[in-house]
C-alpha positions in Angstrom: 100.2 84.4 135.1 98.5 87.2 135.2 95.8 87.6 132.0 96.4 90.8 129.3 93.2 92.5 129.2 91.5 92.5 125.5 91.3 96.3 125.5 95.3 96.1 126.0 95.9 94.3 122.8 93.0 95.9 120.9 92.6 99.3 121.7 89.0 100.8 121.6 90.2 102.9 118.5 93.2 103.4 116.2 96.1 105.0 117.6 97.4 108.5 116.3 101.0 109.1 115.9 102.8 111.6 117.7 104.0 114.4 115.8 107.1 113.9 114.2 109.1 114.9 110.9 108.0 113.3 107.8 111.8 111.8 107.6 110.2 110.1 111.0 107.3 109.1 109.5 109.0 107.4 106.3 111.3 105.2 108.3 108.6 104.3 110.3 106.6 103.1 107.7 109.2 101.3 106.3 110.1 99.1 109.0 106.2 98.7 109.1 105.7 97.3 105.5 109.1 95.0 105.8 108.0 93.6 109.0 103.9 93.1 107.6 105.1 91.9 103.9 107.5 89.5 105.7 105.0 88.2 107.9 102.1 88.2 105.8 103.1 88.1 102.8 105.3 85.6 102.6 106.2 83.4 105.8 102.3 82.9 106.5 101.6 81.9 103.0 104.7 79.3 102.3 103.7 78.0 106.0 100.1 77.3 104.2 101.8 75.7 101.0 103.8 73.6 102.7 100.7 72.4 104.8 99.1 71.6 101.5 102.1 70.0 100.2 102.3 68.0 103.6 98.8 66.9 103.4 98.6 65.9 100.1 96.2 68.4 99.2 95.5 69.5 95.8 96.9 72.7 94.4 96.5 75.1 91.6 98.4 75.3 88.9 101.4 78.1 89.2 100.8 81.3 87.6 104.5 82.7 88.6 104.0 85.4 85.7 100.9 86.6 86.6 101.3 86.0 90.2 104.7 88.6 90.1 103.2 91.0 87.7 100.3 91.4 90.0 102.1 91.8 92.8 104.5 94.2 91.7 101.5 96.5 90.4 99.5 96.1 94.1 103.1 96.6 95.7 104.0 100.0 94.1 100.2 100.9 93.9 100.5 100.5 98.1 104.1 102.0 98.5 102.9 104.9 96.6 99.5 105.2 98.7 101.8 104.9 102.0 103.9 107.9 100.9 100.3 110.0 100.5 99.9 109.4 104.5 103.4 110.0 105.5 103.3 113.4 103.3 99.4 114.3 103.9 98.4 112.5 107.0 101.3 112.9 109.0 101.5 109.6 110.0 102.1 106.0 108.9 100.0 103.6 107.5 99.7 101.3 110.7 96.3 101.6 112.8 98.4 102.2 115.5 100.4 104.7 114.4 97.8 106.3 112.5 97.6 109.6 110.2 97.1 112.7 112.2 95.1 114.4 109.3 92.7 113.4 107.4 93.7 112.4 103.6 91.4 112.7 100.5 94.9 113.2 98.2 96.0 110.7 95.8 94.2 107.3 95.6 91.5 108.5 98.7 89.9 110.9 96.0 89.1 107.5 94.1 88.4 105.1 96.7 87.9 104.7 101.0 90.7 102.3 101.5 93.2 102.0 99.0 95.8 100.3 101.2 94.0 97.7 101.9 93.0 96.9 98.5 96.6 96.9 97.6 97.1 94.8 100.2 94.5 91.8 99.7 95.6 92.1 95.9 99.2 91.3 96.8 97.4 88.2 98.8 95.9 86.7 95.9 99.2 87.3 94.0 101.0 85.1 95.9 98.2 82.8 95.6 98.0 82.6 91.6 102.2 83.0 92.1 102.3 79.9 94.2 98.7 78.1 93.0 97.9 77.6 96.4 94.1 77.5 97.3 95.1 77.8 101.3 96.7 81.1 100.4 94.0 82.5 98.1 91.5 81.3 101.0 94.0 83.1 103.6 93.3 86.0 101.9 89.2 86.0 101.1 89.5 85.3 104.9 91.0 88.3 105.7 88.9 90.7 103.6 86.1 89.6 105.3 87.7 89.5 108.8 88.7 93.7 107.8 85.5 94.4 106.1 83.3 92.9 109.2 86.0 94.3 111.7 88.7 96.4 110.9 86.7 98.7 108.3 84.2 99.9 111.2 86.8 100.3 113.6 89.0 102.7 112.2 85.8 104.4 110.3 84.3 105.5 113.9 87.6 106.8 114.7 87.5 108.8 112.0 84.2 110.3 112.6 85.1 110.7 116.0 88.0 112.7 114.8 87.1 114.9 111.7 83.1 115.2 112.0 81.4 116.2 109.1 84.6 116.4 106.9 85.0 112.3 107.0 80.8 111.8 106.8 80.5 114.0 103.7 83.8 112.2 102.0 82.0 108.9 103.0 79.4 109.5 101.2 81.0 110.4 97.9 83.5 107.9 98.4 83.3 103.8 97.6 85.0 101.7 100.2 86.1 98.9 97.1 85.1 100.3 93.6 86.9 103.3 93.0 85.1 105.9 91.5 85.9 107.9 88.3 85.8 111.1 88.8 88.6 112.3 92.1 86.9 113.6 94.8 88.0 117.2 95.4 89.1 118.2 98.5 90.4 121.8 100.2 93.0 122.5 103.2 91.5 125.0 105.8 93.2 126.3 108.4 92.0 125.5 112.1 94.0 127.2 114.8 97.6 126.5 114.2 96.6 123.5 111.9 95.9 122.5 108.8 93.2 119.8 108.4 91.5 118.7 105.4 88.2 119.6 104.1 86.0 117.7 101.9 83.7 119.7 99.6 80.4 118.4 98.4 81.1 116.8 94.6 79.1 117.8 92.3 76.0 116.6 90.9 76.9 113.5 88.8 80.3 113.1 90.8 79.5 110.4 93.0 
């Protein structure tokens, strides 16, 4: 057998989507979320439950209410943030099939990365949901594992791509506390295309 190079299953940066209607972009992103929910969000973590269960490990007790109304918040709060890329990105939510445009509508004007906030806080519902340690771990795991590796990753890319425009939203812009005050942002033509442009906030909007 022949061995996949690395760079073939992680590419050196995210992967922008082709152009495509925004009826495109929405199914696209839905088969994404169905596949990730189902995959992460709930076969991974009954896999670890049932490995604690299996072990005889101790376990938490159930918070199903808390657990549910968490995760229904985080899940519309992301569902939401998803439609903002498909409208204003152009794109999908998926690193691989990422926004053409740069976004700084809807929850970016408060916060870097709200997807994966709502992500991570859908983890640790089905953690309190299922009072399962594993799962809770599974999930402080993988914020680290994004903030070490994913976060930088896709941020050069987006450098790379929009310049000054990303550094100057970076830099009024928290990656996990969202700011207050939204972050105002302006659409400037360029060529044939629309891209976004961040202005400077203003003193005391940071």
């Amino acid at each position: 057998m022949v061995p996949v190079p690395l760079s073939r299953l992680i590419p050196a940066r995210p992967r922008v989507a082709r152009p495509a209607s925004r009826a495109v972009n929405a199914a696209k992103t839905a088969v994404q979320i169905a596949v990730m929910w189902s995959l992460l969000l709930a076969a991974v973590p009954l896999v670890l439950a049932w490995g604690e269960d299996a072990w005889g490990l101790a376990r938490l007790p159930p918070r199903p209410r808390l657990g549910a109304g968490l995760f229904v918040v985080m899940s519309l709060l992301g569902l939401a943030t998803a439609n903002v890329l498909v409208r204003d990105g152009q794109g999908t939510p998926l690193p691989l099939d990422t926004a053409r445009k740069l976004v700084v509508s809807g929850p970016y004007r408060h916060v870097r990365n709200p997807m994966a906030i709502f992500g991570f806080g859908q983890g640790l519902a089905v953690g309190l949901w299922l009072g399962s340690p594993a799962v809770l771990a599974y999930t402080l795991v993988g914020m680290a594992v994004w903030q070490r590796l994913a976060r930088p990753w896709e941020e050069a890319d987006l450098e790379a791509r929009f310049g000054e425009d990303y550094r100057r939203y970076r830099a009024a812009v928290p990656c996990w506390v969202p700011r207050l005050k939204p972050y105002r942002a302006a659409s400037i033509r360029a060529g044939n295309d629309t891209v976004s442009a961040c202005r400077r906030p203003r003193r005391g909007g940071v």
